[in-house]
Each structure stands twice: as structure tokens, then as C-alpha cells.
Short mmCIF file of the C-alpha atoms (twelve columns), coordinates in Angstrom:
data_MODEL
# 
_entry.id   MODEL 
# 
loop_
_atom_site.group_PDB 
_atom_site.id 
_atom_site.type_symbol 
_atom_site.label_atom_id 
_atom_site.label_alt_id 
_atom_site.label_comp_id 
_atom_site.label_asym_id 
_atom_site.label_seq_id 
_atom_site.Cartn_x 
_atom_site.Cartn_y 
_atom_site.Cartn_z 
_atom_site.pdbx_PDB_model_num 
ATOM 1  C CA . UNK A 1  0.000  0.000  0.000   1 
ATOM 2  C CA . UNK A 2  2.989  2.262  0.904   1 
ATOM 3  C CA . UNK A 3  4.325  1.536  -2.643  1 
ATOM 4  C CA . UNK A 4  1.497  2.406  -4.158  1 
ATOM 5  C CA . UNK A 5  0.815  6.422  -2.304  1 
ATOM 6  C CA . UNK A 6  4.421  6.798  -3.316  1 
ATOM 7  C CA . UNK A 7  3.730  6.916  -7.121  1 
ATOM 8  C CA . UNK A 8  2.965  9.988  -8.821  1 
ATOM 9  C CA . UNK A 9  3.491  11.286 -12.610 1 
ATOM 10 C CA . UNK A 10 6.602  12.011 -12.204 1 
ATOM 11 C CA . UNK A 11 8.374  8.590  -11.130 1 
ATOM 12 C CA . UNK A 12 5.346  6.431  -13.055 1 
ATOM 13 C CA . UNK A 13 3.458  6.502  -16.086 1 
ATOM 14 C CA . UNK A 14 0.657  7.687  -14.909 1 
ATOM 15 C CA . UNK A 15 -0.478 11.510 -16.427 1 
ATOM 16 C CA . UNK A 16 -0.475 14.256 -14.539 1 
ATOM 17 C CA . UNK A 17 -4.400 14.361 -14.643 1 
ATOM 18 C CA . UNK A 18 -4.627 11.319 -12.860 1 
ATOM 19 C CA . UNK A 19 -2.790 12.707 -9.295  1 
ATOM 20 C CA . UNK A 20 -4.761 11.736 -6.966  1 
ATOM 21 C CA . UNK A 21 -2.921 13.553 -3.998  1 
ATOM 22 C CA . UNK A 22 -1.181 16.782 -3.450  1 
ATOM 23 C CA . UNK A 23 2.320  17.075 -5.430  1 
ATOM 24 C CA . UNK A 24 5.322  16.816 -2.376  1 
ATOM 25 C CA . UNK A 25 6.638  19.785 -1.417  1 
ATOM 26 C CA . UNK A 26 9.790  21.552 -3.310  1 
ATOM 27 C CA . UNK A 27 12.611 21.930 -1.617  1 
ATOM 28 C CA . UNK A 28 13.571 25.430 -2.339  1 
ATOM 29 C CA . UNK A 29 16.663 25.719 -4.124  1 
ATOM 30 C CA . UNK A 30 20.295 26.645 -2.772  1 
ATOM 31 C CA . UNK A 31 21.511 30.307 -2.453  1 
ATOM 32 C CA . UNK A 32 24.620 31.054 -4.547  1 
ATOM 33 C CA . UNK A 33 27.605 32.109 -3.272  1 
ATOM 34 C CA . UNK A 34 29.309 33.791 -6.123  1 
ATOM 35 C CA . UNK A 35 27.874 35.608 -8.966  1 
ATOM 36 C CA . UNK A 36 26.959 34.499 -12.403 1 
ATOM 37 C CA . UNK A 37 30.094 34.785 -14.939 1 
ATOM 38 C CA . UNK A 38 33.297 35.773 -14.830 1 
ATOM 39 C CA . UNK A 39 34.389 35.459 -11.381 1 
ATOM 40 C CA . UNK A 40 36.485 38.837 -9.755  1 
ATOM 41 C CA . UNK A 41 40.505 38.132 -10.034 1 
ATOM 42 C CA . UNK A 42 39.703 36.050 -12.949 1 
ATOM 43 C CA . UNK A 43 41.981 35.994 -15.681 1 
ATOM 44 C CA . UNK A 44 40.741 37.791 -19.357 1 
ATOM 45 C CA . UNK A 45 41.459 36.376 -22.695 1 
ATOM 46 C CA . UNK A 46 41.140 37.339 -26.440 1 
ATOM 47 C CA . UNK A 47 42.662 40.332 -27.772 1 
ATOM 48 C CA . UNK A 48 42.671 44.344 -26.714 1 
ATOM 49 C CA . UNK A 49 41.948 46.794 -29.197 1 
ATOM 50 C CA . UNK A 50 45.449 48.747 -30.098 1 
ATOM 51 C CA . UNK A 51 45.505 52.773 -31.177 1 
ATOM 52 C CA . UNK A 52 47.914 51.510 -34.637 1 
ATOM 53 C CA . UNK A 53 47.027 47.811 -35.729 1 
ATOM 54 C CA . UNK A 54 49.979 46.018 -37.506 1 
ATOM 55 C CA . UNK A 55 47.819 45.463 -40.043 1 
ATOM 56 C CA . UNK A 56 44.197 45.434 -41.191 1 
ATOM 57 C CA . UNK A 57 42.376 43.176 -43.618 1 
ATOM 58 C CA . UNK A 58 39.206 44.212 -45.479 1 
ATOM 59 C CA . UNK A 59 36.579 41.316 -45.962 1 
ATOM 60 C CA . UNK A 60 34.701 41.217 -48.946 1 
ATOM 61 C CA . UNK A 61 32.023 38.847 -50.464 1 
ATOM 62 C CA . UNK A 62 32.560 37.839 -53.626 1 
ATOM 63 C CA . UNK A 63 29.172 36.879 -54.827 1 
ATOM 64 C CA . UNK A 64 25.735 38.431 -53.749 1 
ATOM 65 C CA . UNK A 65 23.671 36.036 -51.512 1 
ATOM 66 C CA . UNK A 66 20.709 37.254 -53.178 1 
ATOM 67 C CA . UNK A 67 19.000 38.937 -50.181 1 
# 
């Protein structure tokens, strides 16, 4: 009997339409510690803009992509 209270849609096939009881209780979920991204002290990477590149290279399409 035990077995059977503990199923529920989510860990049986039965449909959510079919709950017979009330869903259990979320536990709510853990505080972070340290902000999203890049974390302070963190090394960068990629490359700064400079005042005089060494040298610059123009990009340009060949064909037209028909837009």
C-alpha cells in the first residue's frame, strides 16, 4: 500500500491528470555564493583593441547572396 501512495506522474506513467494527492513539497533551491560569470581576479582572454594595428584586412564577399 505504501508503494502504491508513493507513485505519482513524475516517477510512473501515470499523467499528470490522474494525481490523486497533493504534489510533495519543493525543496527550495540553494543560495549562490558567487555571482553568475566571470568570477572577480579572474583571468581575461582574447585580444585588446590597439591605437595603430599592424595590419588590417578588409573582408569582402565575392558573390551576392541574393537577399
Amino acid at each position: 500500500m505504501e508503494r502504491r501512495l508513493g507513485h505519482n506522474s513524475t516517477n510512473s506513467s501515470l499523467p499528470p491528470s490522474c494525481e490523486l494527492f497533493d504534489k510533495p513539497e519543493r525543496t527550495p533551491a540553494k543560495k549562490r555564493t558567487r555571482k553568475r560569470g566571470r568570477q572577480p581576479g579572474a583571468e581575461r582572454f582574447g585580444l585588446s583593441m590597439v591605437e595603430h594595428p599592424d595590419q588590417a584586412i578588409d573582408h569582402v564577399l565575392l558573390t551576392c547572396a541574393g537577399c
